[in-house]
C-alpha positions in Angstrom: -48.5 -6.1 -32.7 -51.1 -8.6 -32.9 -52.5 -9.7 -36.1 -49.5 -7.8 -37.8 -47.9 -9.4 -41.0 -43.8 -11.0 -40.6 -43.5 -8.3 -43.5 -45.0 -5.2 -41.6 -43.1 -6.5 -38.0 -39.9 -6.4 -40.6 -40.7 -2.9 -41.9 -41.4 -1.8 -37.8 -38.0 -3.4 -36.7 -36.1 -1.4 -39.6 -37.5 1.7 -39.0 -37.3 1.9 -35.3 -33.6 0.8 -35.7 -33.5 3.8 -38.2 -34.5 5.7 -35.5 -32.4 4.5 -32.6 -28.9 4.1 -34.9 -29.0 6.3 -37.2 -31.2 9.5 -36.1 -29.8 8.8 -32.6 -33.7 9.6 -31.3 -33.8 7.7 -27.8 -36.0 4.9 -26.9 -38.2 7.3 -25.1 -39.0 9.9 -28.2 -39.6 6.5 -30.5 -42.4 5.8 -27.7 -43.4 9.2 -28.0 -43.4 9.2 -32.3 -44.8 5.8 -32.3 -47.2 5.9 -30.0 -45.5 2.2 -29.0 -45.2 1.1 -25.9 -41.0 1.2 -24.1 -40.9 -2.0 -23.7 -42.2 -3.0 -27.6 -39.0 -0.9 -28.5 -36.5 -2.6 -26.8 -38.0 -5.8 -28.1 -37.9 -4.6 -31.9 -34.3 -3.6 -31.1 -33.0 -6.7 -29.7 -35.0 -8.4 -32.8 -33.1 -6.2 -34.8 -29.9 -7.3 -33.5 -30.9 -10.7 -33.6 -31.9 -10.5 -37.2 -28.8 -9.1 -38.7 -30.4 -5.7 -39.8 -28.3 -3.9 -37.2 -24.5 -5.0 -36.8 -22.4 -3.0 -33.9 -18.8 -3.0 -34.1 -16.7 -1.4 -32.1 -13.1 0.1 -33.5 -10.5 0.0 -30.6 -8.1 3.6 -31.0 -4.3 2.6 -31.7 -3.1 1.7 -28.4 -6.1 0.1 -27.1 -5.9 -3.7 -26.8 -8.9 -4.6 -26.1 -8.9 -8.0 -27.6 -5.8 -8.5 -25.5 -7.5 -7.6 -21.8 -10.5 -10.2 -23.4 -8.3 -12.7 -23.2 -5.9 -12.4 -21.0 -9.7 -12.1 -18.8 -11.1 -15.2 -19.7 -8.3 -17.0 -19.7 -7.1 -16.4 -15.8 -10.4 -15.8 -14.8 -9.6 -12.4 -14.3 -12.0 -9.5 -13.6 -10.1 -6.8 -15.7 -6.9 -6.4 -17.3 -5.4 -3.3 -18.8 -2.6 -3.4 -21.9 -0.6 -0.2 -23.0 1.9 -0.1 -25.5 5.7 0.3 -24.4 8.3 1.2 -26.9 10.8 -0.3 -24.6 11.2 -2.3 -20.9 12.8 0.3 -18.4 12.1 3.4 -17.8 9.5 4.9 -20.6 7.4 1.4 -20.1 7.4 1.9 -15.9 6.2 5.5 -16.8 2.8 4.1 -18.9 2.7 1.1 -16.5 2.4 4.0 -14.1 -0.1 6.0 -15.8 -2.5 3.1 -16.5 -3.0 2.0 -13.0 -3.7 6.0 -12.5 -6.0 6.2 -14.5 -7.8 2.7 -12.6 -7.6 4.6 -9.2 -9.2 7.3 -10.2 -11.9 5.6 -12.1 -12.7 3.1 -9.9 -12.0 3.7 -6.5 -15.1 4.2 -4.7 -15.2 6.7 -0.9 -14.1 5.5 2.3 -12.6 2.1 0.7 -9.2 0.8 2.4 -6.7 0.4 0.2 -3.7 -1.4 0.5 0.2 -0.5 -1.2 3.2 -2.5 -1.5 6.2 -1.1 -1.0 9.6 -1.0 -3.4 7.4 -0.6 -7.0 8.6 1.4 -9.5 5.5 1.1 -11.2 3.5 2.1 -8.3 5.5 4.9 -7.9 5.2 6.1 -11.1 1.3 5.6 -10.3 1.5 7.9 -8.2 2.9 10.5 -9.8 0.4 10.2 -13.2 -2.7 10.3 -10.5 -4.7 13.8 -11.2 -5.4 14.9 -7.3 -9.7 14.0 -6.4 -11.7 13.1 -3.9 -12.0 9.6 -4.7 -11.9 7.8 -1.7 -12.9 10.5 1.0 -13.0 8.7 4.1 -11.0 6.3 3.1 -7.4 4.6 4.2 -4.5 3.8 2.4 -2.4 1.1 4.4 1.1 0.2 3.9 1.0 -3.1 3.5 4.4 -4.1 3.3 7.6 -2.6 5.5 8.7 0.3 4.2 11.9 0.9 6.6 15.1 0.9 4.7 18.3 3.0 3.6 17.5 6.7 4.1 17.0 7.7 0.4 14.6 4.3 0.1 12.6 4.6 3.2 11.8 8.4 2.2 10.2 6.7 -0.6 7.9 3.9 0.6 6.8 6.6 3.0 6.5 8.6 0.2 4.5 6.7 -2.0 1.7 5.7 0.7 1.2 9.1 2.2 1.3 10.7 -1.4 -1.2 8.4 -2.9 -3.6 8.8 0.5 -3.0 12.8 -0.2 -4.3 12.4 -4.1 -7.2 10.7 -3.6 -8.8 12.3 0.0 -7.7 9.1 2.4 -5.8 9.1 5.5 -2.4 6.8 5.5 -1.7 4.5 7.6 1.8 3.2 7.6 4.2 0.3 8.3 6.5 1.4 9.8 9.4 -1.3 10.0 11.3 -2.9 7.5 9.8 -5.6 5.1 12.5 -8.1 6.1 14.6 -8.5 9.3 17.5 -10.2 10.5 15.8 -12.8 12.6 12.5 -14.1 13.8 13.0 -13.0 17.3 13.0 -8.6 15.3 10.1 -9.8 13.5 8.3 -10.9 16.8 9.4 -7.3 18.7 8.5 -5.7 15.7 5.3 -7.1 15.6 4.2 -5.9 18.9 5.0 -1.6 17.8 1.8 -0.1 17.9 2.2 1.4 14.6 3.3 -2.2 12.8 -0.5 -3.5 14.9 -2.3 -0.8 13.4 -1.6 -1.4 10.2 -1.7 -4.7 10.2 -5.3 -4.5 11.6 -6.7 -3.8 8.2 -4.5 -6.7 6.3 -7.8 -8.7 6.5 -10.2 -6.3 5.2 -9.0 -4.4 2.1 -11.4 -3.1 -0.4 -8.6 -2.8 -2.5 -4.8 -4.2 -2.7 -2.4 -2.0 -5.5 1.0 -4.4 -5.5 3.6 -5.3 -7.9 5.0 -8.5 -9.0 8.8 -9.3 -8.1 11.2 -11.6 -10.0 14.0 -13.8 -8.6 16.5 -11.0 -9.3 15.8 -7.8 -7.1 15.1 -4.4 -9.3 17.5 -1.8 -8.5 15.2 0.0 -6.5 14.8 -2.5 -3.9 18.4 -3.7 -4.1 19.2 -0.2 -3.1 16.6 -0.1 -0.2 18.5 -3.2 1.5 15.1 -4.6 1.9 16.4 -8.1 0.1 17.0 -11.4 0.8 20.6 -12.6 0.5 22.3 -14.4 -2.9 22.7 -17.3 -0.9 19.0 -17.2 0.4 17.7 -16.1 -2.9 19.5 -19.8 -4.2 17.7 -21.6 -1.5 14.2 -20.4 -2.4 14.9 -20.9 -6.0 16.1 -24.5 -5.3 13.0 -24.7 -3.4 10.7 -23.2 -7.2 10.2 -20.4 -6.5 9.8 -18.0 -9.4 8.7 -14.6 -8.4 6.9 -12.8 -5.3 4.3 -10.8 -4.0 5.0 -8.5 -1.4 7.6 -10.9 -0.3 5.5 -13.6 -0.1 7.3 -16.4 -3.1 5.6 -18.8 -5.2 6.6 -21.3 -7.1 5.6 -22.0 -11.4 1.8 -23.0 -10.5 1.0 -20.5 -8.0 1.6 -22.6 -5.2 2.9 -20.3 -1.8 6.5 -21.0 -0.7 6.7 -22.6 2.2 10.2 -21.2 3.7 11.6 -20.4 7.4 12.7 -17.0 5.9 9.4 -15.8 5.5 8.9 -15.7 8.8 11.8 -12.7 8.7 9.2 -10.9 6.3 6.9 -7.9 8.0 3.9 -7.6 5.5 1.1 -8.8 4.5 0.0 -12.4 4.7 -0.3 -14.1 1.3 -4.2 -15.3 3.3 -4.7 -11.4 4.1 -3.9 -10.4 0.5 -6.2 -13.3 -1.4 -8.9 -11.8 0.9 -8.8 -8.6 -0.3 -11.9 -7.5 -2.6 -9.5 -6.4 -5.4 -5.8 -7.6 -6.0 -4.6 -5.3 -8.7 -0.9 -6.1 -9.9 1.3 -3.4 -11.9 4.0 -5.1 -13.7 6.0 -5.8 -17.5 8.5 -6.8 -19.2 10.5 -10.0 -20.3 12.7 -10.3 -16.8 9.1 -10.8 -14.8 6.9 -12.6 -17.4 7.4 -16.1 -15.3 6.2 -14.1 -12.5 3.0 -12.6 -13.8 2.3 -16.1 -15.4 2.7 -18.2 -12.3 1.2 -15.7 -10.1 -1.9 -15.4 -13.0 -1.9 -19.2 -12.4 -2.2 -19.1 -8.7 -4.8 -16.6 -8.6 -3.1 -14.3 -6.8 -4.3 -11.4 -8.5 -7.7 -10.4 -10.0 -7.0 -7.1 -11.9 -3.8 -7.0 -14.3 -2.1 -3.7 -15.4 0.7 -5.2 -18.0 2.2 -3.9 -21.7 1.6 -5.7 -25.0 4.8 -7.9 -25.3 4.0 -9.4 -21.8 0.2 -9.9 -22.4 1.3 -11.9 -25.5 3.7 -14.0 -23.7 1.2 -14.9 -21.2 -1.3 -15.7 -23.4 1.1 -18.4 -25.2 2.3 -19.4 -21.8 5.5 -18.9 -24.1 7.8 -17.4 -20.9 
């Protein structure tokens, strides 16, 4: 391109973008046509771009908020977020909560990862049934990593859920099996010495990949049911104490900020250290009864992958909750 005119360097940018955007002839076969060198045609592209002769936009499909994950990204410093539209807040928006994080295993689970999975989710459980069955993490583990010992009916479940999930995606569970909360320190300690509860907790420190959901002050049904749940009166303590919503049991106050509370030592899980060390947090979670939740845990950096609906991603983004 030495020597050449701005006006023939114009007419070279235009018609190589002709050829790239329009005829859809790859970079290679405009080398080939050309006789240009590959490089020279990414340059004339990028100075196409830069001139204003070509302008990309991309048209999100009805659903798709990508604006929204943008955001809700650079404003929590987040390294994905996914938003689905809900027509309402039980069970059809816990069904496409459900799906969405699906459709995140299966595309972005890697083989032989460790995975981690809370217990007493709806939305994880509905995750689990929208997965499509693949080898996706052959080799892999998927660890309990929250008690999943509770009434009969709910302790089928959590089992359910980790052994399922392991079974849809090629891994091998590994399960806790105790409850998440006990009647005293001194069952937490005995409990903590079970072989099964020490092999499990062996890979708290080094998950690829933790799948959790966010809980609000008031218990869903689900794990009101399981018995898994702190007392009213206990609930009022941590409350007085700011909390706002939890993690696998482990509460939080407006900012983020860990409760510091004797009854967390009743809880068998997953550390709120352990899970912050994990390569991926990913939480599942919506509507208006846990947007304070999602906020302040957003604001504690407790998660780095969010799986919400439109209403919430909106709330959070106004900080309106």
């Amino acid at each position: 391109m030495v020597g050449m005119s701005r006006q023939d360097e114009l007419r070279l940018i235009a018609k190589v973008a002709r050829m790239y955007y329009v005829q859809g002839i790859r970079q290679q076969g405009i080398t080939e046509r050309l006789q240009i060198h590959q490089s020279t045609v990414s340059r004339l592209l990028k100075k196409a771009r830069e001139a204003n002769l070509v302008r990309i936009s991309v048209a999100s499909p009805t659903g798709v908020h990508a604006e929204l994950e943008d955001q809700l990204c650079a404003k929590f410093n987040l390294k994905d977020a996914m938003v689905v539209d809900c027509p309402s807040e039980e069970e059809p928006m816990v069904r496409d909560l459900g799906s969405a994080a699906a459709y995140f295993v299966e595309t972005t689970v890697k083989a032989g990862a460790t995975i981690g999975i809370s217990s007493w989710s709806r939305s994880l459980f509905a995750m689990v049934e929208a997965l499509h069955p693949g080898d996706y993490c052959s080799g892999g583990k998927v660890v309990q990593i929250l008690g999943g010992v509770g009434s009969a009916a709910a302790q089928h479940q959590a089992i359910y859920l980790a052994q399922r999930l392991a079974g849809l995606i090629g891994a091998s569970a590994v399960l806790l099996q105790a409850p998440a909360l006990v009647g005293s320190v001194e069952a937490r300690r005995i409990l903590a010495r079970d072989a099964s509860v020490r092999e499990a907790s062996g890979f708290f420190d080094r998950l690829d990949l933790a799948l959790v959901g966010i809980g609000s002050m008031e218990p869903s049904r689900l794990l009101a049911n399981s018995g898994n749940v702190f007392s009213p009166e206990e609930r009022a303590e941590l409350t007085r104490q700011g909390a706002v919503g939890d993690i696998c049991f482990r509460f939080y106050d407006e900012n983020g900020v860990l409760i510091k509370s004797p009854l967390m030592q009743r809880v068998i899980g997953i550390e709120a250290a352990s899970l912050k060390r994990a390569k991926r947090v990913v939480a599942v979670a919506g509507g208006k009864r846990k947007a304070r939740a999602i906020l302040a845990a957003l604001r504690g950096r407790w998660i780095d992958v969010l799986i919400t609906e439109r209403r919430a991603a909106e709330q959070l983004l106004s900080e309106s909750v």
